[in-house]
SEZABA-763956 format. One line per 4 residues: their letters; for each residue x, y, z negated of C-alpha. Coordinates in steps of 0.02 Angstrom, whole numbers, always signed. Layout:
<rs>
a = X,Y,Z ~ ...;
</rs>
This chain:
<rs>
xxxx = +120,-566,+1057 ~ +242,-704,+1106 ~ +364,-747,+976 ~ +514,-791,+1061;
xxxx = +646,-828,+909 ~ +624,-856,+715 ~ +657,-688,+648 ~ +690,-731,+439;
xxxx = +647,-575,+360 ~ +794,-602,+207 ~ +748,-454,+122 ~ +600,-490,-2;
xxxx = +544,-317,-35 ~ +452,-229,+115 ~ +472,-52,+183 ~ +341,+36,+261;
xxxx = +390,+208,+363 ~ +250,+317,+411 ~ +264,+369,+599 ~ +250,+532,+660;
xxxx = +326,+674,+789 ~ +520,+609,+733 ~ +489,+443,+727 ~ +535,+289,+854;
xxxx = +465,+157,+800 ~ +602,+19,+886 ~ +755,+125,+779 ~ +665,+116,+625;
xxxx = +643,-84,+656 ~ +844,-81,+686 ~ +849,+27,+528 ~ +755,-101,+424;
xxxx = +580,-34,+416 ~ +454,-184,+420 ~ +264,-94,+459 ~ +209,+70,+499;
xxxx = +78,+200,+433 ~ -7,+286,+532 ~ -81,+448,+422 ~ -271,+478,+496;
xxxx = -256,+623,+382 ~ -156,+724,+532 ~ -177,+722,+727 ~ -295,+667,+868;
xxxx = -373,+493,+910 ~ -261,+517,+1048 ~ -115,+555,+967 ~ -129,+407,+861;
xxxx = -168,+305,+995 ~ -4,+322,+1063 ~ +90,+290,+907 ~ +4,+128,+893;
xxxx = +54,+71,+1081 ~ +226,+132,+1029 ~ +235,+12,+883 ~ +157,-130,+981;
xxxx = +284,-121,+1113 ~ +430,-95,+977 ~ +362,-274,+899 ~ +394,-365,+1072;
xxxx = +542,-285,+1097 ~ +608,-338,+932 ~ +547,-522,+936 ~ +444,-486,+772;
xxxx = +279,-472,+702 ~ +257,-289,+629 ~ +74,-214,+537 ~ -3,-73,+572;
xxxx = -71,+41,+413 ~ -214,+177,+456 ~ -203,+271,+318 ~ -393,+371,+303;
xxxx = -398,+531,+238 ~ -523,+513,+96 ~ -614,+653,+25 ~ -516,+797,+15;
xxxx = -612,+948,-103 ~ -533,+1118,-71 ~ -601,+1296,-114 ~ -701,+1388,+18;
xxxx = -644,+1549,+115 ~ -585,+1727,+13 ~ -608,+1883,+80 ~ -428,+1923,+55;
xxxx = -294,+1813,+108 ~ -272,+1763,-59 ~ -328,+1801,-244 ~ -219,+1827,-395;
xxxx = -275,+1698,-537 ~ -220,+1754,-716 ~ -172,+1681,-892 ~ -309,+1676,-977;
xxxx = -427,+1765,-846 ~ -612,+1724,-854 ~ -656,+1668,-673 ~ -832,+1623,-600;
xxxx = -841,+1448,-489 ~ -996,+1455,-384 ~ -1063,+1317,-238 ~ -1074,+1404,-97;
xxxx = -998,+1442,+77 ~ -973,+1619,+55 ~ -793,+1706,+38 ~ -750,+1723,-138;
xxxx = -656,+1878,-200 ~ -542,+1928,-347 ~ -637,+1833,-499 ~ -750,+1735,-390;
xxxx = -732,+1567,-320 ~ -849,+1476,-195 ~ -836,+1290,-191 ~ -943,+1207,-36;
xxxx = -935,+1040,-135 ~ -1084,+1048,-244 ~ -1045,+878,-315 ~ -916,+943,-411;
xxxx = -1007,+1082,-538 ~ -1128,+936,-536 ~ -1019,+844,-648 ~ -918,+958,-723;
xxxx = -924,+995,-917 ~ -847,+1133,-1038 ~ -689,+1063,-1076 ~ -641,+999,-902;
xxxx = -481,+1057,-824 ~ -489,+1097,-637 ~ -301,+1085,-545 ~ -302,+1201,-380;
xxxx = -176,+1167,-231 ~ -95,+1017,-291 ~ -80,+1063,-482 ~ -6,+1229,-453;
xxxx = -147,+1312,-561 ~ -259,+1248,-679 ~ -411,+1298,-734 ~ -514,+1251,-874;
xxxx = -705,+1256,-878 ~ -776,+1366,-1035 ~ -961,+1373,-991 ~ -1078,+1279,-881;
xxxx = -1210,+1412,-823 ~ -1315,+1286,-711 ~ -1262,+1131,-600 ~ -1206,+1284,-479;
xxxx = -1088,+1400,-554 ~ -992,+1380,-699 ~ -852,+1503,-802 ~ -674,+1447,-831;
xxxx = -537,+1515,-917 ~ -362,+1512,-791 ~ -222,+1431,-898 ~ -91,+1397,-769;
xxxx = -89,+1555,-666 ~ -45,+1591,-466 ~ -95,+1635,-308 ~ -233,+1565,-243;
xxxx = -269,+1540,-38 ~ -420,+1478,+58 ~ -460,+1292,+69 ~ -329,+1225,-51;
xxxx = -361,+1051,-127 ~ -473,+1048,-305 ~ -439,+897,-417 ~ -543,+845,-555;
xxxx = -454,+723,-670 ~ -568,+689,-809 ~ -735,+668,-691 ~ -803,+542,-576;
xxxx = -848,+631,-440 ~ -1025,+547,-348 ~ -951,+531,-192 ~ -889,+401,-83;
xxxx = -707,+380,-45 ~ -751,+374,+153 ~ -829,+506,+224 ~ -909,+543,+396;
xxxx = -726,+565,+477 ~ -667,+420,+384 ~ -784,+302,+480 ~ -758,+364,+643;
xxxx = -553,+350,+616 ~ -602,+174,+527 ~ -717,+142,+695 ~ -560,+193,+820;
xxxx = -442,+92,+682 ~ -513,-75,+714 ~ -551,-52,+888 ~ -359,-27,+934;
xxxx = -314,-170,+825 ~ -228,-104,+640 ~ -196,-231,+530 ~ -207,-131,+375;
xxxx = -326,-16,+326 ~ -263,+100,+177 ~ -398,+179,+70 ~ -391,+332,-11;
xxxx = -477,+411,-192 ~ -553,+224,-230 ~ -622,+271,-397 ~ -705,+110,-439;
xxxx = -726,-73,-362 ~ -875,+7,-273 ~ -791,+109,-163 ~ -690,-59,-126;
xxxx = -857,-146,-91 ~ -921,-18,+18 ~ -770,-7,+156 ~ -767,-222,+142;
xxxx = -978,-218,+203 ~ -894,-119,+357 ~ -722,-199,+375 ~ -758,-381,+316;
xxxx = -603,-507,+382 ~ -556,-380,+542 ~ -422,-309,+415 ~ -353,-307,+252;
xxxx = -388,-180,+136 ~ -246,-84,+24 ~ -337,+7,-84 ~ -242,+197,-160;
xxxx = -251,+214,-324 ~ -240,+404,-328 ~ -382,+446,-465 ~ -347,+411,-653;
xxxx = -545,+338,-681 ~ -469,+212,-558 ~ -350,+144,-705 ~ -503,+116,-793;
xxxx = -563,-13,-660 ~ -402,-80,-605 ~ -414,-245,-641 ~ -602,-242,-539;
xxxx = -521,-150,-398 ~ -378,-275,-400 ~ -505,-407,-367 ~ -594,-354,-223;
xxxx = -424,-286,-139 ~ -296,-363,-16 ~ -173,-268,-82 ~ -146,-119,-180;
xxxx = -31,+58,-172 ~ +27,+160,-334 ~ -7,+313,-226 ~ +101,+443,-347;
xxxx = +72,+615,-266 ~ -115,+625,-304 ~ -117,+515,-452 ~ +36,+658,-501;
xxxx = -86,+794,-500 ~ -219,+727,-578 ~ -103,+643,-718 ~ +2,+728,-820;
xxxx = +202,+719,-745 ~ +268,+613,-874 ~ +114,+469,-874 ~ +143,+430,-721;
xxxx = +276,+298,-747 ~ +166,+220,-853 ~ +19,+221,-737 ~ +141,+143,-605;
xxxx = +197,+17,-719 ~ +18,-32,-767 ~ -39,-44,-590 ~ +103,-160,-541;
xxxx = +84,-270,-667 ~ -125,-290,-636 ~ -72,-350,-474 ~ +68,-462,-525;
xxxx = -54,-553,-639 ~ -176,-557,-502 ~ -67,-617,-360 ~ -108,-449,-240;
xxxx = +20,-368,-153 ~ +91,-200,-232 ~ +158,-33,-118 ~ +241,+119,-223;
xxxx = +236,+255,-133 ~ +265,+454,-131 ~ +427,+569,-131 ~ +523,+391,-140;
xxxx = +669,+483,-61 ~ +601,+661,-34 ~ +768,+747,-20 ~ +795,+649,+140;
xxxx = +684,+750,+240 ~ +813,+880,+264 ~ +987,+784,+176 ~ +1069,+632,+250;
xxxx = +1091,+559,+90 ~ +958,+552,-76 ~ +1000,+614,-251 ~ +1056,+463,-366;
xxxx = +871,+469,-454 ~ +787,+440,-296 ~ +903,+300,-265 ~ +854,+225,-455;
xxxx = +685,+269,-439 ~ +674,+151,-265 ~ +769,+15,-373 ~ +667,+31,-515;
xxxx = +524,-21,-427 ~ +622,-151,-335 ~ +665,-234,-501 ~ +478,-236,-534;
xxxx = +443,-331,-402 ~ +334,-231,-281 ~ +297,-297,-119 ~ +337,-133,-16;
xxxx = +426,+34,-57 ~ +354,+187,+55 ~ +424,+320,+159 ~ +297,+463,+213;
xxxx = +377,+638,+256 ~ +540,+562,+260 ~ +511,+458,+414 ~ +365,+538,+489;
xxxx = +443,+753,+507 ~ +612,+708,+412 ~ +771,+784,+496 ~ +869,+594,+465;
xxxx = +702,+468,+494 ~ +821,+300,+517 ~ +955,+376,+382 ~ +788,+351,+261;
xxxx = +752,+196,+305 ~ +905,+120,+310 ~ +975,+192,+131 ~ +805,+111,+64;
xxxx = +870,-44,+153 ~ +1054,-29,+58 ~ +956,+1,-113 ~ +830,-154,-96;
xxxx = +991,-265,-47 ~ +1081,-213,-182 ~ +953,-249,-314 ~ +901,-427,-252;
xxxx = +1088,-464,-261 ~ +1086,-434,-432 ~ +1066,-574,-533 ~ +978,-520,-667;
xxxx = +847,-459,-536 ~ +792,-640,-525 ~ +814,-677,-698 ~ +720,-564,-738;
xxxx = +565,-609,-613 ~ +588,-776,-688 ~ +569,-734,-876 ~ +420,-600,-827;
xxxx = +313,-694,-712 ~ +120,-683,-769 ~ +32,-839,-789 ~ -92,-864,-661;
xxxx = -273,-880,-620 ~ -328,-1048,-643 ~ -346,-1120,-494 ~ -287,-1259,-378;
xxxx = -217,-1159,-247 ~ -122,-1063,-404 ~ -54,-1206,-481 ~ +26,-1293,-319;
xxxx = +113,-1111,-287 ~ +194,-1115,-446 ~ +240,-1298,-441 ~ +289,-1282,-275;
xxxx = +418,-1129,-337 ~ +499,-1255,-499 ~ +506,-1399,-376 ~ +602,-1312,-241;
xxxx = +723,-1240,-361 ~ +779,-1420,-445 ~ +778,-1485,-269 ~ +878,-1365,-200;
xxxx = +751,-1369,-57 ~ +765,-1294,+112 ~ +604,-1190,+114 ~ +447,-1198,+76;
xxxx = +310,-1200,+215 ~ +123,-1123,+201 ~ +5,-1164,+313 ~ -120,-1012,+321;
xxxx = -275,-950,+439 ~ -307,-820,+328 ~ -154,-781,+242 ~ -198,-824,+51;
xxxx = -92,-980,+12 ~ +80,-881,+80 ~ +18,-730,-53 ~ -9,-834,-182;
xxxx = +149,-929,-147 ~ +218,-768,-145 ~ +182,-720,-291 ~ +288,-840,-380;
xxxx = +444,-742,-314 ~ +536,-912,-266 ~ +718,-894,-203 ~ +680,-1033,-82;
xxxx = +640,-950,+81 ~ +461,-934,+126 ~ +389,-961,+288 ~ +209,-923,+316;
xxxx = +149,-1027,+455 ~ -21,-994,+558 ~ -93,-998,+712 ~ -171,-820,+687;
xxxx = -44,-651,+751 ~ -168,-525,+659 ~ -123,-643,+498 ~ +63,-647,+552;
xxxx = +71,-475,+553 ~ -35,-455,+386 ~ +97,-567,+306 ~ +250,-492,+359;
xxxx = +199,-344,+215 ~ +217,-476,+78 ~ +338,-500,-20 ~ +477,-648,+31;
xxxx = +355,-685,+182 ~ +438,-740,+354 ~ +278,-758,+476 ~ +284,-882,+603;
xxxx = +160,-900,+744 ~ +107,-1096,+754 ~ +14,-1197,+884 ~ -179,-1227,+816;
xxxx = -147,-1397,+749 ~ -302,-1528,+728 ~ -251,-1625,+587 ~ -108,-1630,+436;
xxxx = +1,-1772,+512 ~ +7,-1639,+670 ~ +39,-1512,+541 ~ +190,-1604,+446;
xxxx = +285,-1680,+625 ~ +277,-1497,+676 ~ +341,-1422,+482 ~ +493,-1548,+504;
xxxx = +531,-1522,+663 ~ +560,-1325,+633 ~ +653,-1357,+481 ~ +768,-1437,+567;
xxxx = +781,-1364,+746 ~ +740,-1190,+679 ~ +812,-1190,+516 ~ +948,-1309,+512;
xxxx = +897,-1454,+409 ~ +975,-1593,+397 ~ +943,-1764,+362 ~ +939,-1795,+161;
xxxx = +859,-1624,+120 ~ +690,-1577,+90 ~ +570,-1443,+119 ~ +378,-1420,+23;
xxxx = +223,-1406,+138 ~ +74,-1312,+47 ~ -100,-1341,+150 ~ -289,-1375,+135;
xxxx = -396,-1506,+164 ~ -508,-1526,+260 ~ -370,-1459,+358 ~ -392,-1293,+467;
xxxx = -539,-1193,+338 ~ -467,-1051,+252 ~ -456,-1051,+63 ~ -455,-1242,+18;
xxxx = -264,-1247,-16 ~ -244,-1399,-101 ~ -114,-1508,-52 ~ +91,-1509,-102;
xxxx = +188,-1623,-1 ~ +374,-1663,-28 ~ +438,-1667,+166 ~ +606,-1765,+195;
x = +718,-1704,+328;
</rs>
């Protein structure tokens, strides 16, 4: 990609749309969307092939650099077959759970994922098609077929999704179709690749032996064991997403807020990049304008300082795809012109890891505020000293410069983040003429002012951040 202009991205929270059959991808760029996700859950190789041309060519058009999320299905655990379309579940009806890949009938339920009886213990509840009956296990007969007792009661159809809240299930969170959509990912060039049911940092390490640097990994946090690993899955993450409509089903309604609250701040302390996403403005996929508690519930997590907000059904099959985007826009504007929004990022930042790279991030954030300076510059290959700049949640705009467009685009997803494209400078002298020179030609400096220059030496090897310098205009 050739970067023709500067394009200042003066919005510091992020919104991703997912693309699908409604979507253009140059509107929702016009609308205020910043990356797409593409859901490997639905539709051909072939079909997503297309949608990731179509975003390419919307990124020249607009002069910008834009990621690409390919969001993997994960392991999805359904029922088998019935014999009858579908089978009435009762309160308090004993009902049979059996592995197999026979139809079940009336009383009889065939699971094809052995794993799951596996694991499974009296006590455990069982939620079938997305929460919408429960189950709760009564007797384990063998590590094949089990009895429970049916305490939320429905109508049950073939296939529908089984969630296990209170189990870790011994299975990995990619599975055979996972690494051939992973396989066609990285081949066409996504930037981001979202994983789904990460239980523990393992399932992290896993997908990083097969992904290594080609992409960075945002791992879903979907399962509540994961809460008990967060801060381990934190670690070994890019960048993580409170992914509310599984972790909904497998959590009770009202801990959820809490979950998402915990989440957030685990990667606040830990400088990682934070998505919420899920039913963010659900009503929106048939009204042209969201209910007042969507609206709060996209500023609430604005004021907590997430990275990103999400759109999924709204932008991908929604009836008003750029109407979405561009009331998220509105809300995220109106927060960050709140002062107290600031204040408050101010009063609750975490204190962070002790490092060098850390500490000249949050100098660099107190010095540009008492010099009133005219940005702060971060020279990157990989992209860590503009995240952990970010992290500090400076008002001073924040330009992450590199000579790498696969870390341009990575960066454009974090928070306060304007990527820009820079030749591949030899040494730091090189480095500071050039930083000067765009602050003035690009930015408008002017002589008297002052911008801060983060970098590493030896200059050019990612991860040695280690230098502040005070540049005069």
């Amino acid at each position: 990609m050739t970067q023709k202009s500067v394009h200042t991205l003066d919005r510091g929270c992020r919104i991703i749309a997912t693309i699908g059959p409604k979507s253009n991808a140059f509107t929702l760029l016009a609308a205020g969307a910043t990356a797409f996700r593409v859901n490997f859950s639905h539709g051909s190789h072939e079909a997503h092939l297309e949608r990731i041309k179509a975003i390419r060519a919307a990124e020249e058009r607009a002069g910008r650099f834009v990621p690409i999320i390919a969001d993997l299905q994960g392991p999805k655990i359904r029922v088998g077959t019935f014999e009858t379309e579908t089978i009435d579940l009762k309160f308090n009806q004993e009902v049979i759970l059996e592995v197999g890949t026979e139809p079940g009938k009336e009383g009889l339920i065939r699971l094809p994922h052995p794993e799951i009886l596996q694991v499974i213990q009296p006590g455990d509840e069982l939620k079938l098609d997305d929460g919408m009956m429960v189950l709760t296990v009564t007797e384990k007969e063998s590590n094949t077929r089990v009895k429970a007792r049916v305490d939320v009661p429905g109508k049950l159809s073939s296939k529908k999704g089984v969630n296990v809240p209170t189990r870790q299930l011994p299975i990995s969170a990619m599975t055979e179709k996972d690494r051939k959509d992973l396989t066609f990912a990285l081949e066409n060039g996504v930037d981001i690749v979202a994983l789904s049911f990460v239980q523990t940092a393992a399932d992290v390490a896993e997908a990083r032996e097969i992904i290594g640097n080609k992409a960075f990994i945002l791992s879903k946090i979907e399962k509540p064991l994961a809460l008990e690993h967060i801060d381990e899955i934190v670690a070994l993450s890019d960048m993580i997403m409170v992914a509310r409509g599984d972790l909904g089903v497998e959590l009770p309604t009202e801990d959820v807020p809490a979950a998402q609250r915990l989440i957030v701040q685990a990667c606040r302390r830990a400088g990682k990049p934070v998505v919420i996403a899920t039913q963010m403005l659900q009503s929106m996929i048939d009204s042209p304008t969201p209910t007042r508690a969507e609206a709060s519930d996209v500023a609430t997590a604005v004021y907590m300082g997430v990275d990103a907000v999400m759109l999924s059904a709204e932008s991908a099959v929604g009836s008003h795809p750029e109407s979405a985007v561009a009331m998220m826009d509105r809300i995220i504007r109106a927060v960050e012109k709140d002062p107290t929004y600031w204040e408050d990022l101010y009063n609750n930042r975490k204190q962070p890891i002790a490092t060098i790279a850390n500490a000249l991030c949050a100098s660099a954030r107190d010095i540009a505020r008492i010099i009133s300076a005219k940005a702060i510059f971060a020279f990157t290959r990989s992209g860590s000293s503009a995240i952990a700049t970010s992290r500090e949640r400076s008002r001073t705009p924040l330009y992450g410069l590199t000579p790498d467009v696969g870390t341009a685009r990575k960066l454009a997803l974090v928070w306060g983040v304007s990527p820009v494209l820079t030749p591949d400078m030899d040494d730091s002298d090189q480095m500071l003429e050039w930083a000067k020179s765009f602050a003035q030609q690009q930015l408008g400096g002017k002589q008297g002012e002052h911008a801060l220059v983060l970098a590493g030496t030896p200059f050019g090897i990612s991860g040695t951040t280690n230098v502040l310098k005070i540049l005069s205009l």
